[in-house]
N, C-alpha and C positions, 0 to 999 in steps of 0.2 A: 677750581682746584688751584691751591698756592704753585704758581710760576718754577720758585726755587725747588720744587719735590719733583719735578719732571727731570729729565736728561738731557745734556744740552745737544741740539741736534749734530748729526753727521753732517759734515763737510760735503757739497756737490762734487762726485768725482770728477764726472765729466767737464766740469768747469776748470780744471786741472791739467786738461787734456785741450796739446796747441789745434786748431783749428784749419781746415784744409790749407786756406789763404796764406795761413801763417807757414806752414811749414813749407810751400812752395817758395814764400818769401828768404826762410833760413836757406834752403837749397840753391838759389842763386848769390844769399850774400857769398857762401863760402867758396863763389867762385870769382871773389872780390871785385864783383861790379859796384856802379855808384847807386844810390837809390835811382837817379834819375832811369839810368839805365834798364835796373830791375821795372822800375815800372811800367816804362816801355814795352819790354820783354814781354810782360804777366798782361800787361793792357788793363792795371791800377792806375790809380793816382798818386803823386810822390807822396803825398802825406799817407795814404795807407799802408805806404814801404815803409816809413816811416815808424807809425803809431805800431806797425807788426811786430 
């Protein structure tokens, strides 16, 4: 079947949707700690403070 005559798919929602890790990470920045800090805190690594 020609490609172009299908529908282009739907968007993964859940890929959309921040991830436990992450929102813990939001929930300490906005108590303006440093990464180093948060990552302390959470028991990550600064780069995962980081890349969150």
């Amino acid at each position: 079947m020609n490609r172009s005559l299908l529908p282009p798919a739907l968007p993964d929602v859940e890929a959309d949707q921040p991830t436990e890790c992450e929102l813990r990470v939001l929930r300490v920045i906005t108590e303006g700690k440093t990464a180093k800090e948060i990552a302390a805190g959470l028991r990550i690594g600064v780069n995962t403070v980081r890349n969150e």
